[in-house]
N, C-alpha and C positions, 0 to 999 in steps of 0.2 A: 324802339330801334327803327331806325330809317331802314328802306331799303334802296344801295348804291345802284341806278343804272348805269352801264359803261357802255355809250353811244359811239361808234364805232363807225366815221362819216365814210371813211374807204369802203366798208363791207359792205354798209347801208346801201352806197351809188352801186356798186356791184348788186345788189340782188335786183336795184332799182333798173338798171340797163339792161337786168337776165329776165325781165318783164315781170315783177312783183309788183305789186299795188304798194303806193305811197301812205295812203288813210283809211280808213274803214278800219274794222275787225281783222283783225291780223295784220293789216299793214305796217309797215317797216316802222311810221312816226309813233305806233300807238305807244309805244313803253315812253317815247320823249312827252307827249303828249300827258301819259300819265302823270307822269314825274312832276312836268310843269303844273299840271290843274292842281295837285296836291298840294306843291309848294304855297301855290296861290293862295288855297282854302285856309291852311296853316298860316300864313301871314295875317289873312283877313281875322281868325278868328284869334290869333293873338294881339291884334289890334284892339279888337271888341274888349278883350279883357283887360288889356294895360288903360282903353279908356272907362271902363266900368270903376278902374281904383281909382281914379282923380275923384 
């Protein structure tokens, strides 16, 4: 089972102007960031396997 982020650009720029850090540990990108690397990892390694059956 995935888990849905809900990236939320209003709140985000809000904590982003109330002086929150953008990256690092805690920062506001890391759940996007996770999201994406994960997506990534899963493509790459579904790739591997659909070419492993040719």
């Amino acid at each position: 089972m995935k888990e849905e982020i809900e990236f939320d650009f209003d709140e985000i720029l809000d904590k982003f102007r109330s002086g929150k850090k953008l990256t690092g540990i805690g920062g506001l990108l890391e759940p996007l960031i996770k999201q994406l690397t994960e997506a990534a990892l899963e493509a790459e390694v579904e790739s591997h396997i659909a070419n492993d059956g040719l």
